[in-house]
N, C-alpha and C positions, 0 to 999 in steps of 0.2 A: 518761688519756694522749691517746685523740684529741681529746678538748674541750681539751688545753694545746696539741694538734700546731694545730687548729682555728684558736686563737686568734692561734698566731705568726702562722700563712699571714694571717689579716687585718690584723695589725697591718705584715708585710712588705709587703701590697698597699697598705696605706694609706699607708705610708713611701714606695713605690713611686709613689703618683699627687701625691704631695708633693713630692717631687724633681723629677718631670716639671711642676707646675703654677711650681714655681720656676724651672725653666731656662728655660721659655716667658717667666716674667717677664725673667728674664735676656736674653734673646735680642731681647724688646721693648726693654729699655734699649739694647743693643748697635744695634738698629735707628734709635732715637730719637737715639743719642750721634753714629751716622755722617749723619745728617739734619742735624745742629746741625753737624757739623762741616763741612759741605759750604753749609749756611747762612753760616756765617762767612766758608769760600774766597769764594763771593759777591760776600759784603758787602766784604771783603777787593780783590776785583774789582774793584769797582765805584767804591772809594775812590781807587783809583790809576788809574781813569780817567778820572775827575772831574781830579786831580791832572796824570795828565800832557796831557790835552787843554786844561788849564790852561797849565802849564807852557810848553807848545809855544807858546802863541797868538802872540806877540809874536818867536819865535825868529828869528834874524839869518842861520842858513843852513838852517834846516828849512822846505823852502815848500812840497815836496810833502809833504802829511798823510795820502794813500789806502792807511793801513794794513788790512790784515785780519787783524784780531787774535782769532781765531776758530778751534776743534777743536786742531790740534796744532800751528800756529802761534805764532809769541810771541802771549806775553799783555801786559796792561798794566804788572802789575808788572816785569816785563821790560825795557821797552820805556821806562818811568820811567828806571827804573836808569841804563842803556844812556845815555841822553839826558842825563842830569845827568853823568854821568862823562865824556860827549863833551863836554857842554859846560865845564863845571864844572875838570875835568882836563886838559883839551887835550892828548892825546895824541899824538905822534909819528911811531910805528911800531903800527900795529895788524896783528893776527895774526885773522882771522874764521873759526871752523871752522863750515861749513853755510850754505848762500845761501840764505836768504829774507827772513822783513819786516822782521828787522835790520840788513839787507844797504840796506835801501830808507832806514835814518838815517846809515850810515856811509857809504855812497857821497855821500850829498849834505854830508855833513861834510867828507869828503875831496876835494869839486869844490871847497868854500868854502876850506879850510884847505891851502892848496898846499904848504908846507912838511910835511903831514901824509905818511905813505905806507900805504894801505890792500892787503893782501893776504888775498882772499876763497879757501877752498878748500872743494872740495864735487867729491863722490864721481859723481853725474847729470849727463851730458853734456849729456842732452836739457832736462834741468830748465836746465843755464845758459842753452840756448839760449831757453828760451821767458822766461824768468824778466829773463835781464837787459836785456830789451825794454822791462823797467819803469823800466831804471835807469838814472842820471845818470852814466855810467863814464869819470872823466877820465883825464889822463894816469898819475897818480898811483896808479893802481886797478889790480889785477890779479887775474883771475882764474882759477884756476888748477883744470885736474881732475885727481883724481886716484884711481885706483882704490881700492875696497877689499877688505883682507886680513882671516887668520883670524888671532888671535893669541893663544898660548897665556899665560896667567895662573894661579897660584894654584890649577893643575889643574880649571880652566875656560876656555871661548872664549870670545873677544871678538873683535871686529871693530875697525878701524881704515885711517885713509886708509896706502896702500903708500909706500913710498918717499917718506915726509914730510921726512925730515929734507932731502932734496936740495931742498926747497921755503925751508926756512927756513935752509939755510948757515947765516952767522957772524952774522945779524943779530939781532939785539938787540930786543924789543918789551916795548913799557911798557904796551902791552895789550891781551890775547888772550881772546877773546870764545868760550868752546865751545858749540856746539848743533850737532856732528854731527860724524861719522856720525851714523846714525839708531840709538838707545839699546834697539834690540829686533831678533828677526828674527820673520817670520811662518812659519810652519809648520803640518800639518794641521791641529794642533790649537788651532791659534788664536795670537796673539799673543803674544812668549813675550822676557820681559824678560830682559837679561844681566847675569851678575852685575857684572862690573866695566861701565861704559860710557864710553865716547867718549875712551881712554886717552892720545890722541898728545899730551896735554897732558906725560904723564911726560917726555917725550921731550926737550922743551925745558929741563929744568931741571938741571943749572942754565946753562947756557950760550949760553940762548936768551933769558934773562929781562934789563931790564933794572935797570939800578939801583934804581930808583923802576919802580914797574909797578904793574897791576892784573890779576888773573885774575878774569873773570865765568864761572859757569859756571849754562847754565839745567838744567830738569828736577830740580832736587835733590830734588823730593820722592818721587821713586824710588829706589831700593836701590841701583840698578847706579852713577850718578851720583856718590850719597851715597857708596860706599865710593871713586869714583875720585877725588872731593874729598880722602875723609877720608886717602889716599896722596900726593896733594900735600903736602898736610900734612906730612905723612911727610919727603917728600922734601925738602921747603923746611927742615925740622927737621934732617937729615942733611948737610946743606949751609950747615947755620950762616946760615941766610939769616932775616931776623926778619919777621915780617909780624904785622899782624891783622886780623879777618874781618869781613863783612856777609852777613847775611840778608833774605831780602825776599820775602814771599809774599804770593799773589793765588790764582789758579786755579791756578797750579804753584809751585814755589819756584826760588828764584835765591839763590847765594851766591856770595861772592867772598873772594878771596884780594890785601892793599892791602899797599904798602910802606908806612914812617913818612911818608912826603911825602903819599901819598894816602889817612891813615887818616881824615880827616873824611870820606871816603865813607861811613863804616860812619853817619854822622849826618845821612843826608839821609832 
């Protein structure tokens, strides 16, 4: 009886250091798989900067180039996108949530294309002031602050600009560019992603949108982003409104929401 109790206990241990010599392997693949994967973001990078540094060289109203495309800034893929739809789309009525190095291709869009009407909105007072020191801000351009609020979802918080809707009244935009508020708050414990992010997009639809339009929205490769996409959706599907989508990833991801007039976006 103790030489069979004996024998289990080793045959348990030895099952015991088997399992553990497996999850170590496992845990090496998981390390290897998030290495390749960040390889690719990259490479990914790297292609669309090659592309849109490309792209740009010859442009008819893009003269200043001094982007920093760098940490939480746009990225190239971004900034691609952004640029072929300005140019490519000729928009109208733009709607910009978050002033930064986006800000620095659609201000000089909107000096070039006077019939255009650009409205920038961004939460940092201080940040416009220092910020649009950089910028070409013609008549055409407005920039607008505006606080922000707590706002209840889905029995979670989010954040959002206050009193947006007094910003965009009855106007009409064929295309609205979100990257802000900022998609996180900080707290003790460090950096702390929200679930829904950057929502005052819901807000427009549908009676902010216009007939033909485009929604870019950056950051999609986080959660909070991804479900506030996946609710336009939503929304745009509830409103009988027909669209379809583009994808575009680099160091972050970008997707958009095109009406039938602007679906060749989705093939640039």
């Amino acid at each position: 009886m103790k030489k069979d109790s004996n024998e289990k206990a080793k045959q348990i241990d030895s099952l015991k250091k088997k399992l553990k010599a497996k999850q170590k392997e496992i845990n090496k693949l998981k390390e290897q798989n998030k290495r390749l994967k960040q390889i690719q973001k990259n490479n990914n990078e790297l292609k669309y900067a090659f592309v849109f540094n490309d792209t740009i060289k010859e442009s008819l109203w893009l003269k200043k180039k001094d982007f920093s495309l760098v940490n939480s800034a746009a990225n190239y893929s971004l900034m691609y996108s952004l640029y072929r739809i300005l140019n490519d789309a000729q928009p109208k009525n733009i709607l910009e949530l978050g002033l930064g190095q986006t800000s620095k291709a659609t201000t000089q869009y909107a000096n070039h294309f006077k019939d255009a009407k650009l409205t920038i909105v961004e939460g940092d007072q201080d940040w416009i002031d220092i910020f649009s020191q950089n910028l070409e801000i013609s008549d055409n351009v407005e920039i607008v602050q505006l606080d922000i609020e707590e706002f209840e979802y889905d029995n979670t918080t989010t954040y959002r600009f206050k009193d947006f809707l007094d910003v965009a009244g009855s106007e009409k935009y064929d295309l609205i560019i979100i990257d802000g508020p900022q998609g996180f708050i900080d707290t003790d414990e460090g950096r702390q992603l929200l679930h829904y992010s950057r929502t005052n997009v819901w807000q427009l639809i549908p009676d902010n949108i216009a007939d033909e339009f485009i929604i870019l929205m950056d950051d999609c490769e986080r959660k909070g982003e991804t479900r506030t996409f996946n609710h336009v959706k939503e929304l745009m599907e509830k409103n009988n409104i027909e669209f379809y989508e583009y994808k575009c990833s680099g160091l972050k991801t970008q997707r958009a929401i095109l009406s039938e007039k602007f679906r060749y976006i989705s093939w640039i």
